[in-house]
C-alpha positions in Angstrom: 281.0 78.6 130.6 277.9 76.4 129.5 279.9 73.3 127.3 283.1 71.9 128.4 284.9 69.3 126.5 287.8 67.5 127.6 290.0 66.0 124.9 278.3 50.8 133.4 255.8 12.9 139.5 255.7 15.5 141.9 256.5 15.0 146.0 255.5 17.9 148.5 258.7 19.2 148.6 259.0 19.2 144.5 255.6 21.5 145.0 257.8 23.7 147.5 260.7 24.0 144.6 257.9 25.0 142.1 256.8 27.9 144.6 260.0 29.2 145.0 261.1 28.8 140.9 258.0 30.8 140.0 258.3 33.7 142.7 258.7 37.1 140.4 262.5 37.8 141.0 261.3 41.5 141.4 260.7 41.0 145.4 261.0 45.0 146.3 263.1 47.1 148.5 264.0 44.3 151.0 265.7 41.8 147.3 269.0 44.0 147.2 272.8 43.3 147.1 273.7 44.5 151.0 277.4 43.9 150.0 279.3 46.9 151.0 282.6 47.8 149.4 283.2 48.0 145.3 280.8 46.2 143.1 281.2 45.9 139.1 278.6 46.9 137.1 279.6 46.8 133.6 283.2 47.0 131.7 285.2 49.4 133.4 282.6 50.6 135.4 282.1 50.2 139.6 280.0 51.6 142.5 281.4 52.1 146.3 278.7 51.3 148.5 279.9 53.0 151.9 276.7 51.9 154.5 276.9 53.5 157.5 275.0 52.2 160.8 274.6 54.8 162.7 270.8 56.1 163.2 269.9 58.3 159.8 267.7 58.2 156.6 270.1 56.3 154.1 271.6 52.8 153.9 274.1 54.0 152.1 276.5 56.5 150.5 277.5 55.5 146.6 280.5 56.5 144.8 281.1 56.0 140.7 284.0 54.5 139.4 284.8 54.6 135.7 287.8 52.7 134.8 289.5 53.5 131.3 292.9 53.0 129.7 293.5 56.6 130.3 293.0 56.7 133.6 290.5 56.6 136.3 287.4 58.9 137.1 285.8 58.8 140.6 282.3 60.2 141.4 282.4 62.0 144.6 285.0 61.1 147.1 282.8 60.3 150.1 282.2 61.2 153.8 286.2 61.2 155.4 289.3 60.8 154.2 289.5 57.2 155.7 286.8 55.9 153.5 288.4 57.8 150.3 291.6 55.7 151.4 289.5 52.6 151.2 287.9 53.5 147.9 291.0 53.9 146.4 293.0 50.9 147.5 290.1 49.0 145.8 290.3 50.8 142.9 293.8 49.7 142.7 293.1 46.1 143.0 291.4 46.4 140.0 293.5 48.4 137.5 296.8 50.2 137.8 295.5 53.1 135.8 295.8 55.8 138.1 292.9 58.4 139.5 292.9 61.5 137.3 289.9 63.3 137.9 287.5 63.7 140.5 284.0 64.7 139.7 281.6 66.7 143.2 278.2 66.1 142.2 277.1 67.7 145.5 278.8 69.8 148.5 277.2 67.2 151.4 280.1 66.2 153.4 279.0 62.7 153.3 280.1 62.8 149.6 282.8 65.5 149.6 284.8 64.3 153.1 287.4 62.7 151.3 288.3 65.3 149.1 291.9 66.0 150.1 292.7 62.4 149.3 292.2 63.4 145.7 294.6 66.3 146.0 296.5 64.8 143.0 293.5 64.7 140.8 291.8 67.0 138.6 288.2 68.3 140.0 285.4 69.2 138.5 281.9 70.0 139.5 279.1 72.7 138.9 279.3 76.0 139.6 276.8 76.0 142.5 278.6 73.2 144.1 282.1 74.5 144.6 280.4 77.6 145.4 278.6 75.8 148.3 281.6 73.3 148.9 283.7 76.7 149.4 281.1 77.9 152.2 281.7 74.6 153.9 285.1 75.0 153.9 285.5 78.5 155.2 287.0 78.0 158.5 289.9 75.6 156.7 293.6 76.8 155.9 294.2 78.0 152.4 296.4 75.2 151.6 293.1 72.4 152.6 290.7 74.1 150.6 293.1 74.6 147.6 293.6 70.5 147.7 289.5 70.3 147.6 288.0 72.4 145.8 287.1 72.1 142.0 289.5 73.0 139.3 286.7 73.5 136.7 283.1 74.6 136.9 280.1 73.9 134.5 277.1 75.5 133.9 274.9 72.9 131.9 277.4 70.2 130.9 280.8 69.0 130.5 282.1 66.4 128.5 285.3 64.6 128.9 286.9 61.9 126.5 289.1 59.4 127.9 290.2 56.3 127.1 287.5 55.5 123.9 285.2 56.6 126.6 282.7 59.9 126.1 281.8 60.8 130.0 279.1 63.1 130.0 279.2 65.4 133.1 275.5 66.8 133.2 273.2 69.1 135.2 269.7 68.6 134.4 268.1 70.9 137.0 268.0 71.7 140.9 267.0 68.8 143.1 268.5 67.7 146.0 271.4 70.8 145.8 271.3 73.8 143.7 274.0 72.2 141.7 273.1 68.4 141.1 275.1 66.4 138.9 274.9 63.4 137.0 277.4 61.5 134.8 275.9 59.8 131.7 277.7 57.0 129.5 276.0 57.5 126.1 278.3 54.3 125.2 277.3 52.0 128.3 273.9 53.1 128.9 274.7 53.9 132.4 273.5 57.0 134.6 275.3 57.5 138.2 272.3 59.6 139.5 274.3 60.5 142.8 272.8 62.1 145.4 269.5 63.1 143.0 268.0 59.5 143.1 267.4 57.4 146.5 266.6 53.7 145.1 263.5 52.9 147.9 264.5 54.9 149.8 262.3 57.6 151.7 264.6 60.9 150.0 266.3 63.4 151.9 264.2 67.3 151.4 265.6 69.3 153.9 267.3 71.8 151.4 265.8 70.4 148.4 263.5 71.9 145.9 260.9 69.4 145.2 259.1 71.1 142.2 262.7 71.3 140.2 263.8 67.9 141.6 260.7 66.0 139.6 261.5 68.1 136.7 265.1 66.8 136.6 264.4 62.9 137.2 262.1 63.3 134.6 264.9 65.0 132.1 267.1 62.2 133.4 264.5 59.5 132.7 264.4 60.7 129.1 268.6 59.7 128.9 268.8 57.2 126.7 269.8 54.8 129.5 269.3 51.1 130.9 270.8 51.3 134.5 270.4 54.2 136.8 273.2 54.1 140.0 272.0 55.8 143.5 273.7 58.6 145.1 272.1 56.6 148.3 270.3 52.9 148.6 271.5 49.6 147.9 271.2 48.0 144.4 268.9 45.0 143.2 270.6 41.9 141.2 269.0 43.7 138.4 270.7 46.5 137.3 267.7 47.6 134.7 265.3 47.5 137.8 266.9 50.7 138.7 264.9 52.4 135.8 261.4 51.4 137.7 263.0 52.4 140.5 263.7 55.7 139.6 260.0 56.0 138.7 259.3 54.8 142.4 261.5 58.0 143.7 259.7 60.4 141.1 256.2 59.1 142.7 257.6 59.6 146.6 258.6 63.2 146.1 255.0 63.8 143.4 252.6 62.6 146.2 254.8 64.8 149.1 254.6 67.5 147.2 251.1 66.9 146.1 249.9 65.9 149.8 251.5 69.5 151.2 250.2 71.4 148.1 246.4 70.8 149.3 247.2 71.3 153.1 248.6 74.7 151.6 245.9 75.6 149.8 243.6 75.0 152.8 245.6 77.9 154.8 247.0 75.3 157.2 249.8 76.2 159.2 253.5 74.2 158.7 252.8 72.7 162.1 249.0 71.7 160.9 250.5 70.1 157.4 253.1 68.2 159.5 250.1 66.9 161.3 247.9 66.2 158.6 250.3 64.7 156.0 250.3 60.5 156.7 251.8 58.4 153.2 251.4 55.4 155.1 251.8 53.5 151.2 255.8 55.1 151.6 256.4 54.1 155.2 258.2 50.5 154.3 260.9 53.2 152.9 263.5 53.4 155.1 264.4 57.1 156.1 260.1 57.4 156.3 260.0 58.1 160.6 262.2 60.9 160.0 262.6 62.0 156.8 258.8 62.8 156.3 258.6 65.9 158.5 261.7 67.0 157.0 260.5 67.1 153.0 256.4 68.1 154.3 258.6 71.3 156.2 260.7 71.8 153.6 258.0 72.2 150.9 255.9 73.7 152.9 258.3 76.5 153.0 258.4 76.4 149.1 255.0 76.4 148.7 253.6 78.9 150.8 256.8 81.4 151.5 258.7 80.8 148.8 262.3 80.6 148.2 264.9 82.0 146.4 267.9 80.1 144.5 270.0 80.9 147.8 267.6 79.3 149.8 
């Protein structure tokens, strides 16, 4: 099945105002909303930032919302069931349409967790990802896996119509999974990214495919799109700056990738790259300390062994 369709005078301290007034409002990473919780980001349309302080490479872990008078979509259902709970009580603060589908952009429990708590929905992901998502869940009873997994797969793209709203259910290419998705708003201009964009944030490689993954931001950059939502990362007062931003994420993963390639090329060893790689220009990113090593091993392994789709 490639198409589916189902029928967001001056004193010293007047000088000291004048600074501060004329300061760019684009400050980088550090000028971001750290609010967890549910944030509105156009009509109808949310993000659930889940941050999580315990020692890793992301702030945070983003869920889509997509409110409509038909009902309610939510993009991926988070890490546990507890924080599914939470995403749905506030969902229900702010309509009383109720959840109808779920949409799995990825089978990383931090994003699929919650899943049972969306028994009562319809779900929908990508082929690859229930396929993966089903691995994971091979030591469950039948009756758990059958209230997670995916009712419908896609190949290329799905489209579902609901409430006056077209939701465009999209896989533009391997990236961070085998079976990325995104959800494109033709109508709102609005991209939820998921786990495929990290906004400054040093991105996660370590079973990613980093040749593929710039070849789908760049199909996603080409969306005719204003605002770009991260699977991971907090988001700046500026929606629109997340379409720099995802330019930012393109140029991390070109210059890895570019950095490993001539270490390859060399004949160095994966222990030798490791050693010789240094960004120090991407060490403000958070995630940097550890997730470095991670993406120079992982295409290193591309590169110079190659690997297959299972891979």
């Amino acid at each position: 099945m490639r198409n589916v369709t189902w029928a967001a005078g001056f004193s010293k301290w007047a000088l000291i105002f004048l600074v501060f007034v004329m300061v760019p409002s684009s400050l980088g990473a550090q000028d971001v909303d750290r609010t967890p919780g549910l944030r509105r980001i156009g009509t109808g349309l949310y993000v659930y930032l889940h941050t999580d302080k315990r020692p890793g490479v992301s702030s945070t872990f983003n869920s889509g919302v997509i409110v409509t008078d038909d009902g309610v979509v939510v993009i991926d259902a988070l890490g546990s069931e507890e924080i599914a709970r939470k995403v749905r009580q506030a969902v229900s603060k702010v309509t009383s349409q109720q959840v109808r589908f779920l949409i799995s952009s990825t089978p990383h429990k931090p994003f699929t967790g919650g899943n049972a708590v969306y028994a009562d929905t319809f779900r929908i992901s990508h082929q690859h990802t229930r396929a993966d998502y089903l691995k994971l869940l091979r030591e469950e009873q039948a009756r758990e896996v059958k209230d997670k997994l995916p009712h419908l797969t896609f190949s290329d793209r799905a489209t579902l119509y609901l409430g006056g709203r077209e939701i465009r259910i999209l896989f533009l290419g391997r990236g961070h999974t085998k079976g990325d998705t995104i959800v494109f708003l033709p109508q709102d201009r609005v991209v939820y990214m998921c786990e495929t964009y990290y906004y400054d944030e040093f991105p996660y490689i370590s079973s990613g495919y980093s040749a593929d993954w710039l070849r789908t931001l760049e199909a996603a950059e080409r969306l005719e799109a204003d605002i770009f939502i991260p699977g991971h990362g907090f988001l700046p007062p500026d929606l629109k700056e997340t379409r720099p931003g995802l330019r930012r994420h393109w140029q991390i993963l070109k210059d890895v990738h570019d950095a490993v390639e001539v270490q390859v090329k060399q004949g160095l060893s994966e222990d030798e790259t490791v050693a010789a790689v240094d960004l120090p220009q991407f060490k403000k990113y958070k995630g940097y300390q550890r997730a470095m090593e991670i993406a120079v091993r992982r295409i290193y392994r591309e590169r110079a062994k190659g690997l297959s789709n299972d891979s």
